[in-house]
Short mmCIF file of the C-alpha atoms (twelve columns), coordinates in Angstrom:
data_MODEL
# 
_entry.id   MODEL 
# 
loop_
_atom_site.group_PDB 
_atom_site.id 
_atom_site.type_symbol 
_atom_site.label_atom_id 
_atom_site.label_alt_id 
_atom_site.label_comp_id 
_atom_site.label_asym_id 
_atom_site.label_seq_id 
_atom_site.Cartn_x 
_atom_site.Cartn_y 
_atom_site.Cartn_z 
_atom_site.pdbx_PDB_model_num 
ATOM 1   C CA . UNK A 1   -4.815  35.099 71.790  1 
ATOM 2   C CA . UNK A 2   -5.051  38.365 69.506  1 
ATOM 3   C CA . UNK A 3   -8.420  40.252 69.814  1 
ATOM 4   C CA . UNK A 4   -8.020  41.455 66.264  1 
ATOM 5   C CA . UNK A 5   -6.745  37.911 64.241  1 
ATOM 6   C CA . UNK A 6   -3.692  37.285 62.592  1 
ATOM 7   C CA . UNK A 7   -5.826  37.171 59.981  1 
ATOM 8   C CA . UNK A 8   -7.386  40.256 59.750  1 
ATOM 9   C CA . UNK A 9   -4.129  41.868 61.097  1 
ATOM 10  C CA . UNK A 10  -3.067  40.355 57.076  1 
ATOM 11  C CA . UNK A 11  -6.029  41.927 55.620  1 
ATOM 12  C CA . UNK A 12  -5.674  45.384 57.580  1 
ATOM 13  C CA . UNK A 13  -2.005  45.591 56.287  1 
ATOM 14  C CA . UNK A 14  -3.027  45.230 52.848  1 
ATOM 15  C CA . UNK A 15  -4.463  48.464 53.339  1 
ATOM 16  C CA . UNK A 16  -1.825  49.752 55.535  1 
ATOM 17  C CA . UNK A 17  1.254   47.991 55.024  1 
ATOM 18  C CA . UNK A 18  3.993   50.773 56.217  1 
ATOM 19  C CA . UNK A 19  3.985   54.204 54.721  1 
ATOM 20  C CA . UNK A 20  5.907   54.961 51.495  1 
ATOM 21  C CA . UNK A 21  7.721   58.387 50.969  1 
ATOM 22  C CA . UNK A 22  4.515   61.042 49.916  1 
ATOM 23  C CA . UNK A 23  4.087   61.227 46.115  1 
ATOM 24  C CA . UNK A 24  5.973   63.781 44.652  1 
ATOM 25  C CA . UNK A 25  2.636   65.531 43.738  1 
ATOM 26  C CA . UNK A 26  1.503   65.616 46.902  1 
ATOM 27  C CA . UNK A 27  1.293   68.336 49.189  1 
ATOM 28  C CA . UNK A 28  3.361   68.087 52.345  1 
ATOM 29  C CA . UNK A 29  0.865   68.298 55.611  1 
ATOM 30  C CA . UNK A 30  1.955   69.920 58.378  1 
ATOM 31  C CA . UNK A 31  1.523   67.829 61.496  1 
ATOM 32  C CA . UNK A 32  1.712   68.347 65.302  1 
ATOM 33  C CA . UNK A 33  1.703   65.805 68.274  1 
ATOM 34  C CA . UNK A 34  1.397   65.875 71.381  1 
ATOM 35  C CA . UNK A 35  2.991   63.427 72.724  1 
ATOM 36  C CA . UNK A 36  6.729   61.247 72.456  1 
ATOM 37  C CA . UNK A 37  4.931   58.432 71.979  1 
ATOM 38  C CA . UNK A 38  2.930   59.671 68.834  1 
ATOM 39  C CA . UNK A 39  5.837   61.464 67.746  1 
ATOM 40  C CA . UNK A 40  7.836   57.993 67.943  1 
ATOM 41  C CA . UNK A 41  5.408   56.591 65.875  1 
ATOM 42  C CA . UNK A 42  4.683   59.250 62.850  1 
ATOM 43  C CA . UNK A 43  8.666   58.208 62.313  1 
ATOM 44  C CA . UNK A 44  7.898   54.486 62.238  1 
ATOM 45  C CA . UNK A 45  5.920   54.863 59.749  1 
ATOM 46  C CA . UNK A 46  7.777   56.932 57.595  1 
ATOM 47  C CA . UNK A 47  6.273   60.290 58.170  1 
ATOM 48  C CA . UNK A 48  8.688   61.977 60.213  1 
ATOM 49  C CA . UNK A 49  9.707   64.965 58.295  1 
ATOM 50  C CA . UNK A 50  6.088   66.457 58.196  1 
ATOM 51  C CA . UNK A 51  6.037   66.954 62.020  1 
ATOM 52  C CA . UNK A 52  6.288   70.679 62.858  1 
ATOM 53  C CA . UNK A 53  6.301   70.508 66.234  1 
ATOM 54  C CA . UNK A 54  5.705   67.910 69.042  1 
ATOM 55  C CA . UNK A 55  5.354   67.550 73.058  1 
ATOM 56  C CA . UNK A 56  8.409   68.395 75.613  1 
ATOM 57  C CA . UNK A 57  10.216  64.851 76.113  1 
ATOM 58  C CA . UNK A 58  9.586   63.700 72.326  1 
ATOM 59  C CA . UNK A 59  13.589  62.243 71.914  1 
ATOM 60  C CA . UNK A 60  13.058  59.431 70.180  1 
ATOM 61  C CA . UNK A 61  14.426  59.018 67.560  1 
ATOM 62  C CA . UNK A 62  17.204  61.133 67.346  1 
ATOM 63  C CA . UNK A 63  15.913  63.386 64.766  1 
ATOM 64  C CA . UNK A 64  12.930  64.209 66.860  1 
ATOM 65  C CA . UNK A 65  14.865  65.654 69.506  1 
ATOM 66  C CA . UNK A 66  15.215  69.191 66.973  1 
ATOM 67  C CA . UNK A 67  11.851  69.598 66.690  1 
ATOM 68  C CA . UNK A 68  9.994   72.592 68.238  1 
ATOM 69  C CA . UNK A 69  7.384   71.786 71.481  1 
ATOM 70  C CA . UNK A 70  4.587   73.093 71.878  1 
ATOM 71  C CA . UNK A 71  4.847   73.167 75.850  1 
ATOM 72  C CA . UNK A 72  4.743   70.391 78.604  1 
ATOM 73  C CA . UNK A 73  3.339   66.853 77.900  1 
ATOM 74  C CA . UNK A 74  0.518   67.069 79.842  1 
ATOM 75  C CA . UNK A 75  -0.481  71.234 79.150  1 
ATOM 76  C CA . UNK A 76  0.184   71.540 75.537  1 
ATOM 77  C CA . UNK A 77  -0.078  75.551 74.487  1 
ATOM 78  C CA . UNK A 78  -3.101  76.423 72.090  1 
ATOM 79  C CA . UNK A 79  -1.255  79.726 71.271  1 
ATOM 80  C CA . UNK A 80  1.682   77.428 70.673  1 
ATOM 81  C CA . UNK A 81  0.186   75.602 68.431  1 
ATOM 82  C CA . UNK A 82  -1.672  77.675 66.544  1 
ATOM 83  C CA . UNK A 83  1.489   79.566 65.687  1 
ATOM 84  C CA . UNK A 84  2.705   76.434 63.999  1 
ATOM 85  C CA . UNK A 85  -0.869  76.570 61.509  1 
ATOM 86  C CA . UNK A 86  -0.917  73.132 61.460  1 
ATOM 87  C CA . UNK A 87  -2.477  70.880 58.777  1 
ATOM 88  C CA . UNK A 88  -3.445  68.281 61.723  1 
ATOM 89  C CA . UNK A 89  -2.860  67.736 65.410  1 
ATOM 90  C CA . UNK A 90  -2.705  64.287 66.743  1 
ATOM 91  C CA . UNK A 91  -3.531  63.963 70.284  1 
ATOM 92  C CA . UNK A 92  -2.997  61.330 72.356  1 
ATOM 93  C CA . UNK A 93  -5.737  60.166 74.272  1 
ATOM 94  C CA . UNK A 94  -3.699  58.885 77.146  1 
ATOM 95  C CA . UNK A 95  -1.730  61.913 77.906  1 
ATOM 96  C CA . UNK A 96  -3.442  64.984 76.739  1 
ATOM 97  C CA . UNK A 97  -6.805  66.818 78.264  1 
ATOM 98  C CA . UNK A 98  -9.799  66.270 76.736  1 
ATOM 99  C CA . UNK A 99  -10.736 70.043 76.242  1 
ATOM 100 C CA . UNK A 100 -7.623  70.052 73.709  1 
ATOM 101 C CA . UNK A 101 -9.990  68.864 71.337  1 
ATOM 102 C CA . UNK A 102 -12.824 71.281 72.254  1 
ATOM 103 C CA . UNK A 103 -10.055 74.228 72.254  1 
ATOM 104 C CA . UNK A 104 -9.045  72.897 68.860  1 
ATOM 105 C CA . UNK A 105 -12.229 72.571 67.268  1 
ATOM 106 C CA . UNK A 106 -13.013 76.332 67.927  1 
ATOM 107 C CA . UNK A 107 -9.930  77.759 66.367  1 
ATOM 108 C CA . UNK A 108 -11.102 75.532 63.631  1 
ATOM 109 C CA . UNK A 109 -7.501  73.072 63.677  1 
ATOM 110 C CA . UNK A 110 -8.051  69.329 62.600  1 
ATOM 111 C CA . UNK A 111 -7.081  67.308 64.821  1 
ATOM 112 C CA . UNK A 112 -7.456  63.495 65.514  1 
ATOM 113 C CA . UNK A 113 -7.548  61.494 68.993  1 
ATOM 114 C CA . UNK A 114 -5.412  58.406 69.037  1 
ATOM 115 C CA . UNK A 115 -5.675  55.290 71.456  1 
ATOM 116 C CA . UNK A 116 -2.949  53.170 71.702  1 
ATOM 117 C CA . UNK A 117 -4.108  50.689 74.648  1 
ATOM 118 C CA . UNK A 118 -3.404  46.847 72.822  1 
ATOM 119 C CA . UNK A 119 -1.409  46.120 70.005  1 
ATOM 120 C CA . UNK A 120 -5.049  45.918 67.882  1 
ATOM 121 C CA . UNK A 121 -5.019  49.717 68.780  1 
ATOM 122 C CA . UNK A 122 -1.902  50.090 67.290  1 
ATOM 123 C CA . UNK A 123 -2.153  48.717 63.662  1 
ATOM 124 C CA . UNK A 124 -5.985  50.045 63.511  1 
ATOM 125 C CA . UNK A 125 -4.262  53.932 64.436  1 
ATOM 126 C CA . UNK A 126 -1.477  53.094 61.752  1 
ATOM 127 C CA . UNK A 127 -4.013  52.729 58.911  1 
ATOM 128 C CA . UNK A 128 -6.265  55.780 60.188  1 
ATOM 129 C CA . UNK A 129 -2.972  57.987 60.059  1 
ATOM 130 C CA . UNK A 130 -2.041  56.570 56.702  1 
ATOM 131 C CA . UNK A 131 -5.400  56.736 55.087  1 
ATOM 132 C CA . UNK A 132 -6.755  59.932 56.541  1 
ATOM 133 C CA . UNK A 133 -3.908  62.318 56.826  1 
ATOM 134 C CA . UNK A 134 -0.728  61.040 54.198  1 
ATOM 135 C CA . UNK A 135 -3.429  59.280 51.673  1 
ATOM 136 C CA . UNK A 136 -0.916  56.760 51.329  1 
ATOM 137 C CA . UNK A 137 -1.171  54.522 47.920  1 
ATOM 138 C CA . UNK A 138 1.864   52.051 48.020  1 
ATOM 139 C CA . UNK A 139 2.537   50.716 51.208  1 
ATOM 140 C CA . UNK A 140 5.282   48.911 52.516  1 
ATOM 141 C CA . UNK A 141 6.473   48.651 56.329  1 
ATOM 142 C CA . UNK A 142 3.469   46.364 58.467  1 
ATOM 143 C CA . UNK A 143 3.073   43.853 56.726  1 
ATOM 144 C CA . UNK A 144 7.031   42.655 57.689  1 
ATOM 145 C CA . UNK A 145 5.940   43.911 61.115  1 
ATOM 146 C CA . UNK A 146 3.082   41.593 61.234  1 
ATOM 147 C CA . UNK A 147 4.302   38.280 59.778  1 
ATOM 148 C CA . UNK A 148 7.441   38.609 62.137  1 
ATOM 149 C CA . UNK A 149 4.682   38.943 65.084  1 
ATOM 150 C CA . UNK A 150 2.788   36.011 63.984  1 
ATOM 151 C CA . UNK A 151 6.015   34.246 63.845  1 
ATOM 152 C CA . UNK A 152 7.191   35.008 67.456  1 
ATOM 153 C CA . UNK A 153 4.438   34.355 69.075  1 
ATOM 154 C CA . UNK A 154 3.792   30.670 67.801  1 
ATOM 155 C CA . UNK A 155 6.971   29.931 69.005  1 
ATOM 156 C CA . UNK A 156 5.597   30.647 72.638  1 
ATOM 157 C CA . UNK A 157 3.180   27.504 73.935  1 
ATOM 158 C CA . UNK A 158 3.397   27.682 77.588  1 
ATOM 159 C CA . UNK A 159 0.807   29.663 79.094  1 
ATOM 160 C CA . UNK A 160 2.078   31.883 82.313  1 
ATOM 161 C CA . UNK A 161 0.806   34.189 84.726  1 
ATOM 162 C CA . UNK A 162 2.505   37.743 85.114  1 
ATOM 163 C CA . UNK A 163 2.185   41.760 86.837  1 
ATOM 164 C CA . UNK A 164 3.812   44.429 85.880  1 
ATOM 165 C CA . UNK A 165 5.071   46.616 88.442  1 
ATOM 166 C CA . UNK A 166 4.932   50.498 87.311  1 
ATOM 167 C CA . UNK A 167 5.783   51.916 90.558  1 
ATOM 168 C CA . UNK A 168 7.296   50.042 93.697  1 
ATOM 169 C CA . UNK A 169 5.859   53.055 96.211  1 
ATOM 170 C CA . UNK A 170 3.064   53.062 96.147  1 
ATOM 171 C CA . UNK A 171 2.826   49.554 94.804  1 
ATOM 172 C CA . UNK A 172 1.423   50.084 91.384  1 
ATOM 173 C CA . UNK A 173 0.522   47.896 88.595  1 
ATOM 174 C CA . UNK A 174 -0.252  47.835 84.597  1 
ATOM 175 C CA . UNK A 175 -3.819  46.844 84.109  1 
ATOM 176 C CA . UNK A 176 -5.075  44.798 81.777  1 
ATOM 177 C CA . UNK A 177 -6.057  47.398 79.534  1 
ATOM 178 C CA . UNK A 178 -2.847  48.662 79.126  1 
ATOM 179 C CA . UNK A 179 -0.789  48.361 75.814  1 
ATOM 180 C CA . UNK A 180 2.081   46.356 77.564  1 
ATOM 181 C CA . UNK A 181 -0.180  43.928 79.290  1 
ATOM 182 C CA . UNK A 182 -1.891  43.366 76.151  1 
ATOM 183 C CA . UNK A 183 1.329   42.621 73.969  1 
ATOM 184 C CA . UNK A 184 2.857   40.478 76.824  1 
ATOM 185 C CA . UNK A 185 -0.654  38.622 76.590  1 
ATOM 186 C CA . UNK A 186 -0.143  38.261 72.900  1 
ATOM 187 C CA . UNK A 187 2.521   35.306 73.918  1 
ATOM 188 C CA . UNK A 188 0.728   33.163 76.297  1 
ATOM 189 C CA . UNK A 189 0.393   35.723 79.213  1 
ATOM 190 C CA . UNK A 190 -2.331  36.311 82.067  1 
ATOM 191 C CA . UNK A 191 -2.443  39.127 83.707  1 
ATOM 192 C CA . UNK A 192 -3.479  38.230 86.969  1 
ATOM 193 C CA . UNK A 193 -4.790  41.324 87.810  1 
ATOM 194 C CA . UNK A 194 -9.145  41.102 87.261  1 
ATOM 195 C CA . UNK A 195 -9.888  42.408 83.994  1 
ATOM 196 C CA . UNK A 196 -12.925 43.941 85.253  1 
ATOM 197 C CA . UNK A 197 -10.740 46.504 87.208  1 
ATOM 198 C CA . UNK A 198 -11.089 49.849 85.522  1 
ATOM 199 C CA . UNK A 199 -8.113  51.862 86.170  1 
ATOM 200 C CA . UNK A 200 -5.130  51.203 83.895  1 
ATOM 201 C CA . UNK A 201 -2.180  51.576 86.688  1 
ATOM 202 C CA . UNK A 202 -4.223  50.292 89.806  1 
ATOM 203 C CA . UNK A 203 -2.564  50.691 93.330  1 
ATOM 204 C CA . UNK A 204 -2.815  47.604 94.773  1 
ATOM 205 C CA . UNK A 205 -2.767  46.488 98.389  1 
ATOM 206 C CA . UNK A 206 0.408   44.729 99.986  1 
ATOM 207 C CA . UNK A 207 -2.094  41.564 101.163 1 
ATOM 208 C CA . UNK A 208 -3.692  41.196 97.809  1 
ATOM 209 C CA . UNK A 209 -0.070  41.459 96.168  1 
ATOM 210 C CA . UNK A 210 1.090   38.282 98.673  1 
ATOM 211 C CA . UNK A 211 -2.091  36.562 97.386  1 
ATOM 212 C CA . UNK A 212 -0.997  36.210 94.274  1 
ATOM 213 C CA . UNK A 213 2.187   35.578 93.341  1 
ATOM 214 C CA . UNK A 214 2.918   35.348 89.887  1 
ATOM 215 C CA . UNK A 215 5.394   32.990 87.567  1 
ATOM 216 C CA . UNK A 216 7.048   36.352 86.484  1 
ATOM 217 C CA . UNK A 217 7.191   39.510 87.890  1 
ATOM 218 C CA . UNK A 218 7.912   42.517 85.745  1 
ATOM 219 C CA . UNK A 219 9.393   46.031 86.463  1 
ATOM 220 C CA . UNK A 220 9.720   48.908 84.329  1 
ATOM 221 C CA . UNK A 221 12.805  50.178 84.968  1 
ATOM 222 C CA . UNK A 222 16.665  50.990 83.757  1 
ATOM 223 C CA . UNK A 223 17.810  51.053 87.515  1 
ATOM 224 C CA . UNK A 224 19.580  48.501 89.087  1 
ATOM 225 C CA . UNK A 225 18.778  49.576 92.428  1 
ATOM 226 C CA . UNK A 226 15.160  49.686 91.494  1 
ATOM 227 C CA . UNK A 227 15.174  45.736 90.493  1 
ATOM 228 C CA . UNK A 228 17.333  44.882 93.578  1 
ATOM 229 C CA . UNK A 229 14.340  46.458 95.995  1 
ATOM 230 C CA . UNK A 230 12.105  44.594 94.286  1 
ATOM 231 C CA . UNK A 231 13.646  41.281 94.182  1 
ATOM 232 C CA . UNK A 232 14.358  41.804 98.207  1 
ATOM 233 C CA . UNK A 233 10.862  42.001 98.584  1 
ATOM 234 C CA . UNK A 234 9.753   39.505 96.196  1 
ATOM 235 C CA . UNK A 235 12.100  37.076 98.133  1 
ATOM 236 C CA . UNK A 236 9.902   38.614 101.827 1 
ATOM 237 C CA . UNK A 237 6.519   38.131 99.841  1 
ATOM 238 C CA . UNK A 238 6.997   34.570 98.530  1 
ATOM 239 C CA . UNK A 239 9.661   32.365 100.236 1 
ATOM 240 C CA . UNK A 240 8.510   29.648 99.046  1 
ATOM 241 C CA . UNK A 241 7.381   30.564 95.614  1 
ATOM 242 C CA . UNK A 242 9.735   30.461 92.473  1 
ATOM 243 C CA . UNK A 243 8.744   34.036 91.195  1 
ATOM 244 C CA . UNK A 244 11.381  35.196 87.737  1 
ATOM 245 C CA . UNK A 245 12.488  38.800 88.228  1 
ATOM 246 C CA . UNK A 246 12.746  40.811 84.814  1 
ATOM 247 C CA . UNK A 247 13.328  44.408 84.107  1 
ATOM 248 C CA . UNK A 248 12.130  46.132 81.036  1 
ATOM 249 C CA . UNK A 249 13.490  49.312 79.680  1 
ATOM 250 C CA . UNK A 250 11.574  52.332 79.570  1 
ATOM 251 C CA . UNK A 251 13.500  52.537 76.639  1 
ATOM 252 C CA . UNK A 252 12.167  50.240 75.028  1 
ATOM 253 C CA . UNK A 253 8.483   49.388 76.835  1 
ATOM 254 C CA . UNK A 254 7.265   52.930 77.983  1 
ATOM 255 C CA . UNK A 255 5.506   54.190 75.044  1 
ATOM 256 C CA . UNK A 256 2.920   51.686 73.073  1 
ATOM 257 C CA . UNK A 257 4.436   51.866 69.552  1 
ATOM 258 C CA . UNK A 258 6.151   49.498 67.162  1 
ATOM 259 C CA . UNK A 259 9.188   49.613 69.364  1 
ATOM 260 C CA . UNK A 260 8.019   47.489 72.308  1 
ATOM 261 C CA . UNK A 261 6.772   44.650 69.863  1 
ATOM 262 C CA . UNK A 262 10.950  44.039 68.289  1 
ATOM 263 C CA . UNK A 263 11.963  43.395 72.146  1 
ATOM 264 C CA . UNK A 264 9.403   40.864 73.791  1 
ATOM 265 C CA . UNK A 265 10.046  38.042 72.232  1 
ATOM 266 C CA . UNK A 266 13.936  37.808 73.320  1 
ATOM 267 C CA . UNK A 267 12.808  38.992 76.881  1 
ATOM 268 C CA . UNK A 268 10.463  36.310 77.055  1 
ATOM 269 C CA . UNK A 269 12.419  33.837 75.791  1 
ATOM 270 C CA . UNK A 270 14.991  34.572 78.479  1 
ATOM 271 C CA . UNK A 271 12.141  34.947 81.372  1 
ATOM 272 C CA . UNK A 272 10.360  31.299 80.682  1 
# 
């Protein structure tokens, strides 16, 4: 079940509700990010055209492909981005150092640290972006996105047990406090790795993966070859075990933004 209530999910997009266009009196701020996936989701929510600059790899969508990068996804460039004299920086917590911030702070840039880890995460980012850097006063978008969440998700009852295979060598799993193992939760899901386990993409060992075989094994891929592999050994692992095979496209499942939550539902309903 959600950790932050359909409920309160309601009551948060009250506040947030998707971004309307900024007032014409307002003054345009000039934003950075520093990763695709935050880049992805300043244009959800109707911000795009502030961005000045984003990471290397930021090509979704289309538009964002133009934009000027402020060096590799992992080593953004303080002189880079400085240049730019942003208004804010939004760094991603998942892919960018820590010392960013620190580095940030002394040329005296804004900046603030996203986490997008569950789908709580998400919507709770969505209104700090909104509120704290585009003061947005009429809102529109979320609230569509939420109700049509809500709706999926009731119409999934069966409860079922499910990894998520990130890498096939070395065998490599989403944790449970992952964003995709928290949406595919969302629906009736178990992720049958323990939640106690800290790492987010644990390496796992071939006996424990035998152990526990689950009612539907995911793989984030767009390969064909990759999903054959894996259904070979699937078929070695568990001969006797009816185990569903799905692939999910990076496409559409790699980064933890809105984009994710319009495709689950017709996977799942096709998986169970």
């Amino acid at each position: 079940m959600f950790l932050l209530s359909f409920t309160k999910l309601l009551v948060l997009c009250s506040i947030i509700i998707g971004a309307s266009p900024l007032e014409a009196s307002q003054k345009v701020p000039k934003i950075i990010t520093t990763s695709p996936t935050l880049t992805e989701l300043i244009f959800q929510l109707g911000y795009g055209k502030t961005l000045v600059a984003t990471s290397e790899f930021s090509d979704y969508p289309k538009e964002a492909k133009s934009l000027p990068t402020i060096g590799s996804l992992f080593y953004p460039s303080l002189e880079k981005i400085v240049r730019f004299s942003p208004d804010y920086v939004l760094v991603d917590s998942e892919s960018t150092p820590h010392t960013l911030v620190t580095q940030l702070n002394k040329v005296k840039l804004a900046s603030i640290s996203i986490h997008l880890r569950s789908v709580e995460e998400l919507f709770t980012s969505s209104k700090t972006l909104l509120q704290e850097i585009f003061r947005a006063q009429h809102l529109t978008i979320l609230e569509e996105k939420t109700k049509q969440l809500q709706s999926n998700t009731k119409i999934f009852s069966k409860n079922f047990r499910f990894l998520i295979v990130a890498w096939i060598s070395p065998l490599t799993l989403f944790g449970n406090s992952t964003f995709l193992s928290d949406l595919i939760s969302k629906y009736g899901g178990q992720n049958l790795l323990n939640s106690n386990l800290q790492a987010a993409y644990p390496q796992v060992s071939l006996e424990w993966f035998v152990k526990n075989p689950p009612d539907i094994l995911f793989l984030l891929t767009n390969q064909k070859e990759n999903l054959d592999e894996l259904q070979r050994l699937a078929q070695k692992w568990w001969p006797n075990q009816k185990v569903n095979l799905v692939a999910l496209s990076p496409d559409y499942f790699a980064r933890p933004t809105f984009t994710p939550l319009e495709h689950i539902s017709a996977i799942l309903k096709d998986a169970l």
